[in-house]
Structure formats: structure tokens, C-alpha cells
C-alpha positions as CSV (number, residue, x, y, z in Angstrom):
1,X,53.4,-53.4,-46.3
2,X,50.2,-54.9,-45.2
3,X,47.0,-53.7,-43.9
4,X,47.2,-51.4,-40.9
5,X,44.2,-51.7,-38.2
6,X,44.6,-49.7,-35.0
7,X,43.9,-52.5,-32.4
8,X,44.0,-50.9,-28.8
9,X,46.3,-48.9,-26.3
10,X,47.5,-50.6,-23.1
11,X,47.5,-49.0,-19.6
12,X,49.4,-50.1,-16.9
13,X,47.5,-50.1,-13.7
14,X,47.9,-50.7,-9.9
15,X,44.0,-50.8,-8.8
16,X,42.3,-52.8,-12.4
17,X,38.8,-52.9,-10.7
18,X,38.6,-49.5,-9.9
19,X,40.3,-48.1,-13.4
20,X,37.9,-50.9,-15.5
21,X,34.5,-49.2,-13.3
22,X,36.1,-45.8,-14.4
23,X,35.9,-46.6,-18.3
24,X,32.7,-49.2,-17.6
25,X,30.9,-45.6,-16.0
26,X,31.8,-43.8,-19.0
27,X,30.2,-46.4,-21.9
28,X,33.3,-48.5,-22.7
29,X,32.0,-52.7,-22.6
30,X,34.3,-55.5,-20.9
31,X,35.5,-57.4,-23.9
32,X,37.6,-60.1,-21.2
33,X,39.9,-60.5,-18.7
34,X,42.6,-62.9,-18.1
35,X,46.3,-63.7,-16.1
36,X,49.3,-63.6,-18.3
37,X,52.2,-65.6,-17.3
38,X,55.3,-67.9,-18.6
39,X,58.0,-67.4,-20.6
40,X,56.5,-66.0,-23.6
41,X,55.1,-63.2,-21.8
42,X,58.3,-62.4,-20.0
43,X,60.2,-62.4,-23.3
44,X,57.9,-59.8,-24.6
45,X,58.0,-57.3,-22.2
46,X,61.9,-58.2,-21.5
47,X,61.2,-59.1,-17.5
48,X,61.2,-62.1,-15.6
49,X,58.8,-63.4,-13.4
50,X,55.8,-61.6,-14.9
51,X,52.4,-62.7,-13.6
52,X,49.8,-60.2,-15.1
53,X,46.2,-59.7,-14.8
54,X,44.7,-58.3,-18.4
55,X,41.0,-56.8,-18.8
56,X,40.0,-55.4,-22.0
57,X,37.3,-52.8,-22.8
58,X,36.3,-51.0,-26.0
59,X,33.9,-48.7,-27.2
60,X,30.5,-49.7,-28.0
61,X,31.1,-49.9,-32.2
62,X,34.6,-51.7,-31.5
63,X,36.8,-48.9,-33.0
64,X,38.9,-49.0,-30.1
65,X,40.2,-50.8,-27.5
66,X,41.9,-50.3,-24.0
67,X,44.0,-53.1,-22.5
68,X,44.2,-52.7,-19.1
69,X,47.4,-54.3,-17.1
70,X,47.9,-54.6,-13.5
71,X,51.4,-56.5,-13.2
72,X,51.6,-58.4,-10.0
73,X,55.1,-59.6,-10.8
74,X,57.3,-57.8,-11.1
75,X,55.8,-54.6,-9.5
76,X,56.1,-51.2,-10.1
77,X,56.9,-50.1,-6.4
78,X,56.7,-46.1,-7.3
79,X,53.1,-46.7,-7.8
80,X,51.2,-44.0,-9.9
81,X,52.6,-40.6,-11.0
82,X,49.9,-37.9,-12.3
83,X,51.6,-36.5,-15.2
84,X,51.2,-32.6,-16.7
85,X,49.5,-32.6,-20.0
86,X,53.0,-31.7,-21.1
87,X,54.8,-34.6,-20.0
88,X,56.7,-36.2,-23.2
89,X,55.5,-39.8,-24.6
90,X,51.6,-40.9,-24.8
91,X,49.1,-38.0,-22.8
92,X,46.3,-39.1,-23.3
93,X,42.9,-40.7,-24.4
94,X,40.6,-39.6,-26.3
95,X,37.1,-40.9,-26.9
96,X,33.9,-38.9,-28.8
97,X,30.4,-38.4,-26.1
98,X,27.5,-37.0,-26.3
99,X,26.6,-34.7,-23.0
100,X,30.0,-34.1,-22.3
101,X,28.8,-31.6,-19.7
102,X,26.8,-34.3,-17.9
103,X,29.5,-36.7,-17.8
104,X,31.6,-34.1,-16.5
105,X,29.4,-33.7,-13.2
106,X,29.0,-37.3,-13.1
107,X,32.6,-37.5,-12.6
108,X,32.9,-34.7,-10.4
109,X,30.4,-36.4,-8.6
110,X,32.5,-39.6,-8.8
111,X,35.5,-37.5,-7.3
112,X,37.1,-37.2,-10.7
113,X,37.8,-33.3,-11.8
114,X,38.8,-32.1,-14.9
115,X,42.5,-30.9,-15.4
116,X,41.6,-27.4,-16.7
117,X,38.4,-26.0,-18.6
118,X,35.8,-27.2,-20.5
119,X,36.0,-25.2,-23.7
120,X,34.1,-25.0,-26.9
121,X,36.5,-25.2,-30.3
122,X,35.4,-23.4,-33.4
123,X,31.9,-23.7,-32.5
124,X,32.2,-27.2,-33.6
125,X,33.5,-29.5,-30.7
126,X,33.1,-28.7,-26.7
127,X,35.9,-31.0,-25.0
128,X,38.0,-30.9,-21.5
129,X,40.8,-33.2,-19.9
130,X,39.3,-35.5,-16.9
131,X,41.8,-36.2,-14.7
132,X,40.7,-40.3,-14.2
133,X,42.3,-43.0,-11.5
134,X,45.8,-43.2,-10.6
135,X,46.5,-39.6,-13.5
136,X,45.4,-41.3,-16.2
137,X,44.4,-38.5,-18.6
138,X,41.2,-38.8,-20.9
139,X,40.2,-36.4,-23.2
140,X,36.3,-36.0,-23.6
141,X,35.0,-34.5,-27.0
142,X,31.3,-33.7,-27.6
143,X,31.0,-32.4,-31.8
144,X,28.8,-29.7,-31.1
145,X,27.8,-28.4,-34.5
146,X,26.3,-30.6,-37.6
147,X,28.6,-32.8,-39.5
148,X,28.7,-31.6,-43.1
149,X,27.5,-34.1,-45.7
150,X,30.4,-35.6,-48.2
């Protein structure tokens, strides 16, 4: 086999300036945007029609990114579903902060809530769930204690 990078995770969206402000607010950088469309992209995804509008963010030292999709054709016409944390397939998001209690009432402040606690883990990490636009759950983690030299 070859070399394996992790490249990015893509999120399907209905509002893509208002879920790209959401991750911009929390320190992710636009990396670019563009419209997908023609038969290469329908054979990919195994529709036809597809006319998609793609933004890309990632984290400030590029160790991941998030591809953000709103899919004008064909539409999802169910729109958004806020999943449990239990829901089978991917959950979540996770991305390291510092100040996660900060953020947290910047959010709050923002309208966005967390799905249950904020809690502290081994003395070592404080993280919560934020419940972000249209369900989308991200996991916030804050390492609270010293990392130990290797």
C-alpha cells in the first residue's frame, strides 16, 4: 500500500454561509470555494444533475480539513435532521482549543448550546459536544494538564 494522509471530512449543508461563519468563529481559515458540476461529478456521487457549491476550511496548522457541500441539484428536500450522539455512522467532529469554556459562552451567546455537560476527563482534557447549525455535532477538547515529555 502507499502512504496514507488524512485529507478532510465532507459535510453536506443546506445554509454554506452560515455553517462556514460557524467554523470561521471558532478558528478554522477558508482555504476556497468553488461550484461543482458535469458529468464527472455526477459519476462520483452516483446522481444526475448535480450542481454543487464547495467551500473548504481547515485548521490553522493544516492538519485537517472540512469540505463543506451545499448541493443545489439535486436537493435534499428533508432538509436537516439533528441526530443523538448515538446515531450510527460519523457523530461527530472533533477539534483541540484552548478556553474551551469561553468558546462555550461565545457560542451560547451565538445561539449554539452544548448537547450535554462540559466535563473534565482524568484531570487531563475538559471537553463538551456543541450542538452547531443545522445538528452538526462538534466535539470541543481543551488538554488541561501538561503534556509529558517523550
Amino acid at each position: 500500500m502507499g502512504t496514507l494522509r488524512f485529507d478532510h471530512v465532507g459535510v453536506v449543508v443546506d445554509d454554506l454561509d452560515a455553517v462556514a461563519a460557524f467554523f470561521l468563529d471558532l478558528g478554522f481559515e477558508r482555504e476556497g470555494g468553488m461550484v461543482v458540476e458535469g458529468e464527472w461529478v455526477d459519476k462520483i456521487n452516483g446522481l444526475d444533475g448535480v450542481r454543487a457549491e464547495v467551500v473548504m476550511v481547515r485548521v490553522p496548522d493544516s492538519s485537517g480539513k472540512l469540505e463543506l457541500v451545499k448541493y443545489h441539484t439535486p436537493a435534499d428536500s428533508e432538509g436537516a435532521h439533528p441526530l443523538p450522539a448515538n446515531q450510527l455512522g460519523f457523530r461527530h467532529i472533533a477539534i483541540e482549543i484552548n478556553d474551551l469554556n469561553a468558546i462555550v459562552d461565545e457560542l451560547r451567546d451565538n445561539g449554539f448550546d452544548t448537547v450535554g455537560e462540559v466535563r473534565d476527563f482524568e484531570d487531563a482534557y475538559r471537553l463538551c459536544y456543541v450542538r452547531g447549525p443545522e445538528g452538526l455535532i462538534i466535539e470541543l477538547t481543551e488538554q488541561i494538564a501538561p503534556r509529558e515529555a517523550s
